[in-house]
C-alpha positions as CSV (number, residue, x, y, z in Angstrom):
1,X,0.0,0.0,0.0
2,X,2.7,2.6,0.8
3,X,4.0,1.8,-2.5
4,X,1.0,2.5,-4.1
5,X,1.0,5.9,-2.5
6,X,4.5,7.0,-3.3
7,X,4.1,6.5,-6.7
8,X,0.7,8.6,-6.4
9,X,2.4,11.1,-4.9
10,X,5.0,11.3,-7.3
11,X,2.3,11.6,-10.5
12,X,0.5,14.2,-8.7
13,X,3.7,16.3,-8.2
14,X,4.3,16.0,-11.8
15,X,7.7,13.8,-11.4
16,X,6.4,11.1,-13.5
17,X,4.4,11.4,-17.3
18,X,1.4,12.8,-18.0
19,X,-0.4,10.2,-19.0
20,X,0.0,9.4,-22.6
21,X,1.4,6.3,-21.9
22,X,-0.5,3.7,-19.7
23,X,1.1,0.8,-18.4
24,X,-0.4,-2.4,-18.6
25,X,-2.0,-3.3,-14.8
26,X,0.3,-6.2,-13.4
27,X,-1.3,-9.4,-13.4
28,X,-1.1,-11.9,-10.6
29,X,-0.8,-15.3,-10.4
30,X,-2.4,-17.2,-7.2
31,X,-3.0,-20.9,-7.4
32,X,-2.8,-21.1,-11.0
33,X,-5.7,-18.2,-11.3
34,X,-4.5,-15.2,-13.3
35,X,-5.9,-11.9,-12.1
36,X,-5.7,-8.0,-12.1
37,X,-6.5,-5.4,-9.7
38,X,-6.6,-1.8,-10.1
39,X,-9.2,1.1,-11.8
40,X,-7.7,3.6,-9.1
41,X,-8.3,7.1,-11.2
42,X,-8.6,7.6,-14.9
43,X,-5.3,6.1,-15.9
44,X,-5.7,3.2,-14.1
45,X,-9.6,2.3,-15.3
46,X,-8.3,2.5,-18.8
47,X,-5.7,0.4,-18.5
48,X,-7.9,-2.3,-16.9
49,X,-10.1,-1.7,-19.4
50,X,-7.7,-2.5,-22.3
51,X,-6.9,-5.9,-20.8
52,X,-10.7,-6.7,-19.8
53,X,-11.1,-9.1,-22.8
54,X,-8.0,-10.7,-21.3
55,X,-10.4,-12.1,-18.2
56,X,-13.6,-13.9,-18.2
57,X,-15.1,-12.8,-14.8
58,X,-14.8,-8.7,-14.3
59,X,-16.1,-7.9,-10.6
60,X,-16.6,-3.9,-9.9
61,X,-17.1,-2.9,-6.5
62,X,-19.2,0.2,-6.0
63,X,-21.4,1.9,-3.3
64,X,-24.9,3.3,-3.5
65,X,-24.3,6.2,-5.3
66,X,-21.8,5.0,-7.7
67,X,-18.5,5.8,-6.2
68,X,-15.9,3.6,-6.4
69,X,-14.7,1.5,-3.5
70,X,-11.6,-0.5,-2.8
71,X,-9.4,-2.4,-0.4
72,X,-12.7,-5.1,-0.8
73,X,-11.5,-8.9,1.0
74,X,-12.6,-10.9,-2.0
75,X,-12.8,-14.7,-2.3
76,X,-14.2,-16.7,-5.2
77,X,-15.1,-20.5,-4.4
78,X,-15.5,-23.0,-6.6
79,X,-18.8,-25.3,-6.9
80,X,-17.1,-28.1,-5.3
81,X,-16.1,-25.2,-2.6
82,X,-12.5,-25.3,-3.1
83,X,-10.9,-21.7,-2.7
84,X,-10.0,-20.3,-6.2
85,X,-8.7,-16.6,-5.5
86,X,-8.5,-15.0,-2.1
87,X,-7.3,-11.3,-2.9
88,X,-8.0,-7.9,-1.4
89,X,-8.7,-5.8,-4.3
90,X,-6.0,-2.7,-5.4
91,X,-8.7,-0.6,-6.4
92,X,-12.6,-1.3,-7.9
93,X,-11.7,-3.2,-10.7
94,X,-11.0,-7.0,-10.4
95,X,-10.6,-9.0,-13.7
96,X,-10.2,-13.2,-12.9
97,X,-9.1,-15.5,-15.4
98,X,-10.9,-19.1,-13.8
99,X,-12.0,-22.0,-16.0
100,X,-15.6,-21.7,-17.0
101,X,-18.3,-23.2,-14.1
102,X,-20.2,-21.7,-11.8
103,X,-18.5,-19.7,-8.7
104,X,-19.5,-18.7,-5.2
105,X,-18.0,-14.5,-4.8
106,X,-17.9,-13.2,-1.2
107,X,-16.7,-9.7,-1.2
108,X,-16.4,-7.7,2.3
109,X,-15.9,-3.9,2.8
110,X,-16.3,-1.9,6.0
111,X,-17.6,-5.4,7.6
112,X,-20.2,-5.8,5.3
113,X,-20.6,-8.7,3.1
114,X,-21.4,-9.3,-0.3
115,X,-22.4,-12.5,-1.5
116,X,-23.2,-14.0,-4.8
117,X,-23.8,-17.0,-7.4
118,X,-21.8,-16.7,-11.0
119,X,-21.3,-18.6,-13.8
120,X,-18.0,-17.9,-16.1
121,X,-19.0,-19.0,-19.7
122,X,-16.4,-20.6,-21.6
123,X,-16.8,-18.0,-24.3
124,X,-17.4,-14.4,-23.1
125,X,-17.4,-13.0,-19.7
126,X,-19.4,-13.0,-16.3
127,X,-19.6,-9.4,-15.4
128,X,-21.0,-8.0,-11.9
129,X,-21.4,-4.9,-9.7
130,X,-21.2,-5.4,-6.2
131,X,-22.3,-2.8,-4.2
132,X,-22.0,-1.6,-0.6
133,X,-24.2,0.8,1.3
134,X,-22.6,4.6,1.6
């Protein structure tokens, strides 16, 4: 996280470019699940957007209202249970890569929890809003 903020910190003083180049976001690896996390201010959202086709389940976390919300303690089961992704999300924005079937998502900000039912299709995506009183 203090990372994450020092670079911040360093584009809003102007010490880094101003944004005409957008790095691709950095994709993960956890248990053999590829996945991305970001969508923290303009530069980042586009980014995540020009890898969305990359990822067949894209979860955005939102509150009532429509702002963005991160730091949300995600978790994505498969059917048979099994843990497939346990990840704290860098920003609202969380592309998965998981084989197609149908997943379990619980997603927790500010101690509340999110649950849902999902099916990844083996062509296309599964897309889905969670969202979080204000």
């Amino acid at each position: 996280m203090t990372n994450r903020r020092s670079w911040r910190a360093m584009y809003e003083m102007g010490c880094l470019n101003d944004g005409a180049y957008t790095a691709r976001p950095v994709q993960r690896v956890q248990g053999g699940v590829a996945y991305v996390s970001g969508g923290v201010g303009q530069d980042e959202v586009d980014a995540m957007r020009s890898v969305a086709a990359d990822y067949n389940l894209r979860l955005t976390f939102v509150e009532q209202g429509g702002a963005y919300v991160s730091d949300v303690d995600t978790r994505i089961r498969s059917a048979s249970g099994a843990v497939s992704l346990a990840v704290v999300s860098e920003g609202p924005l969380l592309y998965v890569r998981l084989p197609s079937g149908k997943y379990q998502v619980s997603a927790s900000y500010n101690g509340v929890i999110r649950q849902g039912t999902l099916v990844v299709p083996a062509h296309g995506a599964a897309v889905r809003t969670m969202t979080w009183p204000r």
